[in-house]
N, C-alpha and C positions, 0 to 999 in steps of 0.2 A: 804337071798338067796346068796349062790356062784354062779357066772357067768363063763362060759368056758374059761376065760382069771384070774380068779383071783380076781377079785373083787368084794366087797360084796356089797350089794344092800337090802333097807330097804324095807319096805310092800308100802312105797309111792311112792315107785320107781317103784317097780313092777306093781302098778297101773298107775302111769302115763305112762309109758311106753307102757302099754296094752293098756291105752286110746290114748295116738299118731299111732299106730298100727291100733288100732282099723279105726279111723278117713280114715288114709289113706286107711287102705280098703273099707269103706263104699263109699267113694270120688272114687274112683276105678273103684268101679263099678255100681257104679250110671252111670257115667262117660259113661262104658261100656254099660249099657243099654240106655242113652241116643244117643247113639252112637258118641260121640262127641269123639276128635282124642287128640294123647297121650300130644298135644301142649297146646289143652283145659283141661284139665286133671290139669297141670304142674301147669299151672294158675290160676285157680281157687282152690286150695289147701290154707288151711288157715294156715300162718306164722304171725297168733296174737301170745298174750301172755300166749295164753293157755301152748306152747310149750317152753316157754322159759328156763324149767327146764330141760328139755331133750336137751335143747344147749349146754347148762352149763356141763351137766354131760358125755356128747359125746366128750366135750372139742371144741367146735365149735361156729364161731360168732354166730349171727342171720340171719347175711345174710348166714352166711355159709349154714345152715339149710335147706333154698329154694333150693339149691344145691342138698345136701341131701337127701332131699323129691323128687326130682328127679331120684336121683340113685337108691333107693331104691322101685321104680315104675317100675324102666324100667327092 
């Protein structure tokens, strides 16, 4: 797969990538149905090592990520 920027990206990329996406949406909106607020949300989002390959390839620490996983929530 080519990427809108030019870079190419293997079937295991595409899959982890779908499965970090994925997560954060379930976490979303659970989140939303629990009705718990965007601070509980931020914090309870899991930065194990599930995602460490999506750091890597975003070019971003680990900690960067929890960052991340922010930005792209809100």
């Amino acid at each position: 797969m080519i990427g809108g920027h030019g870079r190419t990206f293997t079937a295991q990329w595409v899959a982890a990538q779908r499965d970090y996406l994925r997560t954060l949406w379930d976490a979303a909106r659970s989140a939303q149905s629990a009705g718990r607020s965007y601070a509980e949300l931020v914090a309870g989002l899991p930065y194990d090592d599930r995602f460490s390959g999506v750091a890597g390839r975003i070019r971003a620490t680990p900690d960067d990520l929890a960052a991340r996983h922010a930005d792209i929530l809100s």
